[in-house]
C-alpha positions in Angstrom: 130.2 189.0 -26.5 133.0 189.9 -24.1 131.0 193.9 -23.6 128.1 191.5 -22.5 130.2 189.4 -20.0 131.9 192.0 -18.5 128.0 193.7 -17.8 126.8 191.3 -16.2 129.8 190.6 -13.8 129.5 194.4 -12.7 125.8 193.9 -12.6 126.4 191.3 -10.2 129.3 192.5 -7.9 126.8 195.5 -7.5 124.0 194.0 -6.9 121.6 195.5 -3.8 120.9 193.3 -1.1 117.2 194.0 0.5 117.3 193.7 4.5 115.9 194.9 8.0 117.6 197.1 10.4 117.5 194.7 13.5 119.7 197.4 15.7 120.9 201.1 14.8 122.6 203.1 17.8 122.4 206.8 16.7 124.1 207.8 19.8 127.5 205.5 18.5 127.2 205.8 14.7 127.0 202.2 14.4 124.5 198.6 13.9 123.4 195.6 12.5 121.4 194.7 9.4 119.5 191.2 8.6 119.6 190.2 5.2 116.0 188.8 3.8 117.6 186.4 1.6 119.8 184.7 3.9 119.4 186.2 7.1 122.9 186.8 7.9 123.8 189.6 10.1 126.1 192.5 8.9 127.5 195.5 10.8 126.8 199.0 9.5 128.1 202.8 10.5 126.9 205.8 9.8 129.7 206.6 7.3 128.0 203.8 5.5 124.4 205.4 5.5 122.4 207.3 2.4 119.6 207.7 4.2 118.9 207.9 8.1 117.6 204.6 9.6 116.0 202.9 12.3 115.2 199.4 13.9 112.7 198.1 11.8 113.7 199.9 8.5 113.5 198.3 5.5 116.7 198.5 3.2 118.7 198.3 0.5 122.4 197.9 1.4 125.7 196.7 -0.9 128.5 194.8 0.8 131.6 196.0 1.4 135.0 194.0 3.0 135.9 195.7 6.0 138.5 195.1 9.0 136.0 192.5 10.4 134.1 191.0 8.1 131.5 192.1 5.3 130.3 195.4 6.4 126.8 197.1 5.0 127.0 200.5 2.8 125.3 202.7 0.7 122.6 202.0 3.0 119.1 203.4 2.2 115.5 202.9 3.0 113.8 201.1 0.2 
């Protein structure tokens, strides 16, 4: 049972969030991407990409505490 628990709380902390890039400055290294689900706002830098992005992207992004806030990482297009 505990093998199970401990799973599922990976499972969650992991879990992919699905969002639109609503601004991506190539020229800086750095943006913002809308999460579908709640529609929040989170910052994202290239160091943070898998794949190269654009406004209007769709993708698939975990969250990450940064010196700000949440930041978005492991960023690709889905």
């Amino acid at each position: 049972m505990k093998d199970k628990y401990f799973n599922f709380a990976i499972h969650k902390y992991n879990k992919m969030n699905k969002g639109t890039v609503k601004f991506f400055n190539e020229t800086k290294g750095f943006g913002f991407i809308s999460e579908d689900e709640s529609e929040k706002e989170y910052f994202v830098h290239v160091s943070g990409l898998v794949d190269e992005i654009r406004e209007g992207d769709n993708v698939e992004f975990e969250l990450e505490e940064g010196r700000k806030g949440l930041n978005a990482v492991n960023v690709k297009v889905a």
